[in-house]
N, C-alpha and C positions, 0 to 999 in steps of 0.2 A: 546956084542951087546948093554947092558942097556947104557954104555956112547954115542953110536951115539944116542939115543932114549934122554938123557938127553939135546944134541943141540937141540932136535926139541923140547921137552918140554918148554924150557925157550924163545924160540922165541918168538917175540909181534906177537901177531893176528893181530892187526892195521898194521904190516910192510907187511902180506900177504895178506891181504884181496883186498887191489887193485890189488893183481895181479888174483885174485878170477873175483872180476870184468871187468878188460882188458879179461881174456879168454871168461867171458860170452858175451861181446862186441862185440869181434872179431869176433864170430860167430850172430851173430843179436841178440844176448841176451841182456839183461837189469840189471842194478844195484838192482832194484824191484824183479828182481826175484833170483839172488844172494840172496840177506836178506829173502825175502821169505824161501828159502831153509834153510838158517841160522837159522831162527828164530823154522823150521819146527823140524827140529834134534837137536835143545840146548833147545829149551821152552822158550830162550830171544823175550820179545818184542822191537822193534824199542829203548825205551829209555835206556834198557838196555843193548842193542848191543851198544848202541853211549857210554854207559858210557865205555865198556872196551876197545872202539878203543880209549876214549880220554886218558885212565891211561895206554896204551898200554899194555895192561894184557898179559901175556905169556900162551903160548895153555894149558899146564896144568891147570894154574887158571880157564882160558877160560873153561874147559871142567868140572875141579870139580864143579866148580858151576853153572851148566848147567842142566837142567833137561831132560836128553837125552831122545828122546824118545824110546818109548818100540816097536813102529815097526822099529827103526834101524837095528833089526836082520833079517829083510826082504833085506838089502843092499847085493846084492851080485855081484861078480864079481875080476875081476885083478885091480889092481892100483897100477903103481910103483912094478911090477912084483910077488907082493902076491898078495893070494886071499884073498877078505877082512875079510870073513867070517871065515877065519883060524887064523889071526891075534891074538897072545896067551894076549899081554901087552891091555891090556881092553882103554889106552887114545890113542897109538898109533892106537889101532881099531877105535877111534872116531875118530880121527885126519884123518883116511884114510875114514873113512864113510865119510865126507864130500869134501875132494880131488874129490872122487868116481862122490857124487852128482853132483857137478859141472864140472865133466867130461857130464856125462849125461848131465846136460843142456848145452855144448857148442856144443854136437852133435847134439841136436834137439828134443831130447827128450822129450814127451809131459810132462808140471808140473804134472799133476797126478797122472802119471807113477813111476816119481821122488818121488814123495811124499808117495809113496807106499800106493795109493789111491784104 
C-alpha cells in the first residue's frame, strides 16, 4: 500500500489545486473560499500558500510544514471510499481531510460547518 501513497506524496499541490478550485466553481463556489479552507487546515496565510504553488511543493512538503490544525480531528466522514477518520498513514489523513473539505463546500455546505466552527 506505502508505494501508491508515495505517487500521491510527491505530486505538486499547485498541479491539484485548480482542480480544488474548478469543483468549488462548478458548484457556485469561490476561489476565496477554497484558500479560506486551505489556509483554515495548514495554518498558511495567503503569502505562503502562493509560495508553495510557485515552487510547486509536493503534498508531503505541503503537509510537513503545515501547522495542521488541531480541530481536524473533528473531520469526519467517507472520501474516496475510507473513512477519514480511520485513515492509519497521518499525511494521507491530511491529504484526505482536505479532499473531504472541499467535497463539503462544492455541496453547499455552510463555511462554518466546514470550518468545524
Amino acid at each position: 500500500m506505502k508505494n501508491n501513497f508515495d505517487r500521491v506524496f510527491k505530486m505538486s499541490f499547485a498541479g491539484v489545486y485548480p482542480h480544488y478550485i474548478e469543483k468549488a466553481e462548478k458548484k457556485g463556489r469561490t476561489k476565496a473560499e477554497v484558500d479560506e479552507i486551505i489556509h483554515w487546515l495548514t495554518g498558511y496565510d495567503q503569502q505562503t500558500l502562493q509560495k508553495h504553488l510557485d515552487d510547486k511543493t509536493n503534498f508531503e512538503t505541503f503537509f510537513k510544514q503545515a501547522k495542521v490544525n488541531p480541530n481536524s480531528s473533528k473531520i469526519t466522514g467517507v472520501i474516496c471510499g475510507y473513512r477519514v477518520e480511520e485513515i492509519e498513514d497521518k499525511l494521507i489523513q491530511q491529504i484526505r481531510y482536505l479532499d473531504k473539505l472541499i467535497d463539503e463546500l462544492a455541496k453547499g455546505k455552510a463555511m462554518e460547518k466546514i470550518l468545524r466552527k
